[in-house]
N, C-alpha and C positions, 0 to 999 in steps of 0.2 A: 504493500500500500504506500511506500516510503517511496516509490520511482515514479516521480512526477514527469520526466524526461522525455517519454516517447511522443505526447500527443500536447500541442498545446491548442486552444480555441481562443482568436481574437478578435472581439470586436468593440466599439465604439458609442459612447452614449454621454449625454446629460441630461439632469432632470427639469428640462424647459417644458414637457407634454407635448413634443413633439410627433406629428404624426397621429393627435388621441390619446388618451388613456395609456401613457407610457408607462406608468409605472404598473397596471397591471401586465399589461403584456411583458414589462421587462422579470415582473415576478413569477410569471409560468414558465419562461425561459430560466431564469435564473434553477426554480424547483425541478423542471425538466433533466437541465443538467445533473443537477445531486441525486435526482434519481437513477437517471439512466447511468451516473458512472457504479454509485452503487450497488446498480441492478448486476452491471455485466464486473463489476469488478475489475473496472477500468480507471486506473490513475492517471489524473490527467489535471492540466491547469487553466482556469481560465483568465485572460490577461484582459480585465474592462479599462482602454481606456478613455477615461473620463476626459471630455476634452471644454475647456472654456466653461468651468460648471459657474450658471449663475450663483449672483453674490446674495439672493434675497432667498434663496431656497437651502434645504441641507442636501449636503453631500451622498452620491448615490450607496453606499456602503450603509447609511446612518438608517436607509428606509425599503434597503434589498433585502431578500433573504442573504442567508450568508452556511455555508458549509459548517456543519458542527464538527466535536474529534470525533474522530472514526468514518470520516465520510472521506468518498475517495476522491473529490473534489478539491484540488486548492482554487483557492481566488486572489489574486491579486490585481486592485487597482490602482492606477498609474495615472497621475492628474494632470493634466497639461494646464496650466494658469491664462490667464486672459492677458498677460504678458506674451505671451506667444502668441495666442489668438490674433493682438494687436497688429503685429506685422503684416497680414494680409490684407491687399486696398479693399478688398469685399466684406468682412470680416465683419460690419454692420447688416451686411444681407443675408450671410449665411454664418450662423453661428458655432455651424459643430462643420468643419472640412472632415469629411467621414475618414475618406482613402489618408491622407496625412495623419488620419490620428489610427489608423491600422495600423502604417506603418510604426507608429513610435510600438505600437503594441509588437509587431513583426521583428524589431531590431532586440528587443527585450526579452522575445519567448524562449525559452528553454526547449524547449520538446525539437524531438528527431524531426517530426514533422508540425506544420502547423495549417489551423484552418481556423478562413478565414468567415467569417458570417454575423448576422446580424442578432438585435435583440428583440424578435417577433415572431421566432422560431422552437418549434417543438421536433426532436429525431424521433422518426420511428425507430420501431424497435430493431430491424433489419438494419437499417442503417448503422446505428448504434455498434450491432453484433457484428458486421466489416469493421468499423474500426478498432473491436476491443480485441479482433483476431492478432492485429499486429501486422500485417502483411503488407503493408503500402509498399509502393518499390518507389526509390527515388528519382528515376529517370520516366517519372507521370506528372501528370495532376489529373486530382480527382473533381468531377460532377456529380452530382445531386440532384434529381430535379426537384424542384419547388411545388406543393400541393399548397395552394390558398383555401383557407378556410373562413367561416364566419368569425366575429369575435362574439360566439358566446358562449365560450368557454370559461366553466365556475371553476378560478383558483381553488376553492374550496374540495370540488371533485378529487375526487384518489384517481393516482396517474394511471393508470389503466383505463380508466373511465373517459380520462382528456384523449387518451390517442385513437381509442374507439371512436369516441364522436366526430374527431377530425376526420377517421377512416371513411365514415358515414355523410359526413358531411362536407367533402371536398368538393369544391367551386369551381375551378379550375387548376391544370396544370402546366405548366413551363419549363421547359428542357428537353431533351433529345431523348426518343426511345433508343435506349442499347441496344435492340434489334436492328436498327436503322441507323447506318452510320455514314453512309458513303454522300451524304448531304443534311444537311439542317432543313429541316423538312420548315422549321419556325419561319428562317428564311424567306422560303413563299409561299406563308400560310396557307402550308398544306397538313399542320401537325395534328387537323381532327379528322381527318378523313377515317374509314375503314382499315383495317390492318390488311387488308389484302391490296389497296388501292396504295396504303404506304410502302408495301413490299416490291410493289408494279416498279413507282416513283422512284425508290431507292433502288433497284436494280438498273432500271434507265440512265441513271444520273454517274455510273460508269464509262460510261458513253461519255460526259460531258470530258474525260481526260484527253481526247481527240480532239478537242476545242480550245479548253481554257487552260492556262500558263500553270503551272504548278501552285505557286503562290494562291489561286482563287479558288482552286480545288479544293487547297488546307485553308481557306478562310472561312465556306464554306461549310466544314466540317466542324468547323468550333462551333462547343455548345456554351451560347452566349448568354442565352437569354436568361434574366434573375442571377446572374453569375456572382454578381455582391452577395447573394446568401449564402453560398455552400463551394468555393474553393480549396482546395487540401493540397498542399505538395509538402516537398520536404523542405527544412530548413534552408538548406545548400541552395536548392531552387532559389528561394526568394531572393535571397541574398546575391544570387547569379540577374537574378530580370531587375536587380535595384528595387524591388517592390512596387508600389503603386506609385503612376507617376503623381510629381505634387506639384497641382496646377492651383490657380486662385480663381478656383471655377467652381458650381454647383456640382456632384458627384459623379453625374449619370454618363453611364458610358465608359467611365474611368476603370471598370473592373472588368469592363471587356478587354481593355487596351493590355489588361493584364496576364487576363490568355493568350491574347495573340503576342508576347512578349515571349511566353511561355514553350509557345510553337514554334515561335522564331529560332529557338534558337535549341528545339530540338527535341523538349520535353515530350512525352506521347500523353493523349485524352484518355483516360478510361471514365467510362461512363455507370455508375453504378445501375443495378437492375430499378425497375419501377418501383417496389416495394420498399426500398431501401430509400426515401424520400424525407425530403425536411418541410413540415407543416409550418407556413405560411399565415399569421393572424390577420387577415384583409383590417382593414381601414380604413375612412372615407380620404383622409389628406395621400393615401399612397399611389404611385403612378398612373397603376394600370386603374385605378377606380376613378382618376379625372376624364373628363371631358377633352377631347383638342382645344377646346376653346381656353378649359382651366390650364391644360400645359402651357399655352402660350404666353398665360398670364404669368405663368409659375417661370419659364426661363427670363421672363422680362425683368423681372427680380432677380433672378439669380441665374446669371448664364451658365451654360455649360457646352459640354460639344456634340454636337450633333451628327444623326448616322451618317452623312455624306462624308463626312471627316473621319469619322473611323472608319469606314470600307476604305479610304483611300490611305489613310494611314498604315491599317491593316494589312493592303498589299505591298507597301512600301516596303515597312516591318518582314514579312514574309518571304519578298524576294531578295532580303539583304543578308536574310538570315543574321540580324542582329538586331538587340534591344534598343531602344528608343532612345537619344541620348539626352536626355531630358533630366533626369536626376542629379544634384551634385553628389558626391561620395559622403555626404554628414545625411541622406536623406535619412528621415523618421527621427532628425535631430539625436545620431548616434552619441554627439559629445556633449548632450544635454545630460543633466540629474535631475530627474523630477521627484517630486512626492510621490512615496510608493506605500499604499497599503497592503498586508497579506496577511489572510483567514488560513491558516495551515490545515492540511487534510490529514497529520499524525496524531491528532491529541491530545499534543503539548500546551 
C-alpha cells in the first residue's frame, strides 16, 4: 500500500462553481477515486492542482473529501497563487488556465505513469481493473472514451449504486470504438451509425492510404475527441512532448494538440475497450450542452484555437515528426516551489 509510484492522476480545479455545482461533482470524483483504488487495491496518487484559488472562499482541501489511513489513495494539493495567475494578459477572462496548471501537476507526479483528467468524472469498474493490472507499456498513450451522464447522481448513494445508474443512464458517448481504428469515424460524424455500417466505413477508409500523405492518415486516426478527460502515458512521455502546450488562450483544443505531439513523435494509440469508460457528469455551462450561438459568445470572452488551426497544425506536427516548439524548458514552472499539501495513504 506504501508504492504510490506506478500511477499518478492529475488534474486541475478551484472552488469559483465553475461549470455548476463544482463542489458536488468535484466530491463524487474525489469519493470515486478512494473507492475505486480501494476497491482494486491500487496505490496510487492524486496531484489536485489548485490553480489561482479565490481569496473570499476556503481552500479546496478544507471542503473535499480527503483519503483516510489505510486508504490507498494519497492526495496531494499543489496551489499555484494569483501571483502567477497574474502574469497572463487574459488572466481576468479566464481564471483557472486548465493545461498550465496540468502541467505544474505533470512536472511534480511521481508515478511511472500519469493520467491526465478532469474533476466531473466517475471510472468504471473495467476501467479501473486495466489500470490496477499494471500493464501500461511506455511506448503508448492510452484512450478512454467518455460516457456523459445526467447530474443526478446522490453523493449520498453507495458507489455501486452511482456506477449502475450512470451504466443506465448514459446520454451520450465520445471517443473511438476499438473495433474501429483505421479512421475516426467522430471525424465525419459517422460514430452512431450501425456496427455493421461502421465496419463497411472503416474497412473503406484503407483505401484512403492510396490518397492521402501519411501524416493525415495518422491525424485521422487520433482519438481526439473529450481527450482532456482520460489521457495516460508514461512519465518519460510527457516529459518527451514538453507536456501541454502553454498558451494564454481558453483550453479547448489544447489537449488534442497533445496527442498529436504524442504521434509525432512516435508514441502508438491504444484505445481501451467500451466498457472500460470514464462517466462524464453533463452540465449546462459545459461545451457540448451550449448552443453555436453560446460558443461564440463563450470564445468572445475567452479565445482559444480553433479546428482549422489544429488540422493544420496537426499535419504540420505529423509530417515533421517532431513536437511543437512552443514550450520553454521551465514549462509547468519546473523551478517554481509552491504550496504543497498531502493526505498520506499509510496511516501515519
Amino acid at each position: 500500500m506504501s508504492d504510490n509510484s506506478y500511477l499518478s492522476i492529475v488534474t486541475a480545479s478551484r472552488n469559483d462553481n465553475h461549470g455548476g455545482d463544482i463542489l458536488k461533482r468535484m466530491t463524487l470524483f474525489m469519493n470515486g477515486l478512494i473507492a475505486q483504488t480501494n476497491r482494486h487495491r491500487m496505490a496510487a496518487e492524486l496531484v489536485m492542482v489548485e490553480w489561482n484559488p479565490p481569496e473570499d472562499r476556503p481552500l479546496l482541501q478544507e471542503v473535499l473529501p480527503k483519503p483516510k489511513p489505510g486508504d490507498y489513495l494519497k492526495l496531494r494539493y499543489i496551489i499555484v497563487p494569483k501571483t502567477i495567475h497574474r502574469q497572463y494578459k487574459r488572466a481576468s477572462e479566464i481564471p483557472l488556465f486548465q493545461m498550465i496548471a496540468k502541467n505544474v501537476g505533470i512536472r511534480r507526479a511521481t508515478g511511472k505513469f500519469i493520467l491526465c483528467t478532469n474533476i466531473d468524472l466517475l471510472f468504471s469498474d473495467p476501467l479501473f481493473r486495466i489500470l490496477a493490472s499494471r500493464n501500461l507499456r511506455r511506448d503508448c498513450f492510452y484512450r478512454a472514451n467518455r460516457c456523459d451522464v445526467p447530474d443526478g447522481i446522490d453523493p449520498e448513494w453507495e458507489f455501486d449504486a452511482q456506477l449502475a445508474w450512470c451504466d443506465r443512464n448514459t446520454i451520450r458517448r465520445l471517443g473511438m470504438d476499438a473495433r474501429f481504428q483505421n479512421i475516426n469515424l467522430e471525424h465525419l460524424r459517422l460514430n452512431h451509425r450501425a456496427a455493421y455500417q461502421k465496419w463497411m466505413i472503416d474497412k473503406a477508409a484503407v483505401g484512403l492510404r492510396l490518397f492521402w500523405p501519411p501524416e493525415k492518415i495518422k491525424y485521422f486516426q487520433i482519438d481526439s475527441y473529450a481527450c482532456g478527460d482520460f489521457t495516460l502515458m508514461s512519465r518519460e512521455a510527457w516529459l518527451d512532448i514538453n507536456g501541454y502546450l502553454e498558451l494564454d488562450l481558453y483550453s479547448i483544443h489544447i489537449d488534442t494538440l497533445g496527442l498529436i505531439a504524442a504521434s509525432s513523435l512516435g508514441y502508438r494509440q491504444h484505445i481501451f475497450p467500451r466498457d472500460a469508460c470514464a462517466y462524464h457528469i453533463d452540465h449546462p455551462a459545459g461545451w457540448l450542452a451550449m448552443t453555436p450561438v453560446d460558443k461564440i459568445r463563450f470564445l468572445e470572452e475567452r479565445p482559444g484555437i480553433d479546428y482549422g488551426l489544429v488540422l493544420e497544425t496537426g499535419l504540420f506536427a505529423l509530417r515533421a515528426k517532431e513536437r511543437l516548439p512552443i514550450n520553454s524548458p521551465n514549462w509547468g514552472f519546473a523551478d517554481q516551489v509552491f504550496e504543497e499539501h498531502v493526505f498520506p495513504a499509510h496511516g501515519e
